[in-house]
C-alpha angles and dihedrals in degrees: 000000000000111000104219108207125198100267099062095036091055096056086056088054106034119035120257142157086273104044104104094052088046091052085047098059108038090051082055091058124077110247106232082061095065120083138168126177132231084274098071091050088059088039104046091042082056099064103039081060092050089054088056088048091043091047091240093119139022133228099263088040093057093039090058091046092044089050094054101043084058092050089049095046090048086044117023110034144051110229120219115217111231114231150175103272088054085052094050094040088044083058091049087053092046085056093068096071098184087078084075079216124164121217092261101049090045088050088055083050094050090047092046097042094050092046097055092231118187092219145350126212123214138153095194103103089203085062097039087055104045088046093049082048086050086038099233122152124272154153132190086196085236085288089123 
């Protein structure tokens, strides 16, 4: 399985710098490869709300991302459900406080630790450093 973090999902949805790579990329994955957990829905819908917030996107154009992120996820990608064990494993991370890692960073590399995965992509450095620290399996697919 590839875990698929926020970072990486939003530049496939909303157009960034990076999302022709990302598209790239994820169309060249099968998709029973590609999951994401029930972190990355709350996540990903976060930050869709912020861009309204922000005016970087408008109503109609959060309510069609927000429709085909859901196809997708019904779709495309296997969720993972967060549980406790990721919460307590994403407090143990967060120990070690040399990883610089927030709550929500630390919760995708518990998910993604627990669930063996074989890589995660990201394109959050903070992230990218404090995996390669936990050694757990990661590309930035060179976007960074």
């Amino acid at each position: 399985m590839i875990y698929l973090d926020t970072s990486f999902l939003a530049p496939f949805y909303i157009q960034e710098a990076t999302s022709t790579s990302v598209e790239t990329i994820l169309l060249n994955i099968p998709t029973e490869q590609l999951a994401i957990s029930d972190w990355t829905i709350v996540e990903f819908t976060s930050l869709v709300s912020r861009r309204v917030r922000m005016s970087e996107l408008n109503l109609e154009q959060m309510e069609a991302v927000i429709n085909s992120f859901k196809e997708d996820v019904a779709q495309s990608y296997t969720v993972f459900t967060v549980t406790s064990a990721d919460f307590i494993l994403a407090a143990e991370f967060i120990q070690q406080w040399e990883t610089g890692l927030r709550a929500g960073d630390a919760l995708h590399l518990a998910i993604a630790r627990n669930h063996s995965i074989e890589n995660l992509l990201s394109l959050d450095r903070g992230l990218i450093d404090a995996a390669r620290q936990l050694s757990i399996p990661l590309d930035s697919s060179g976007l960074l």
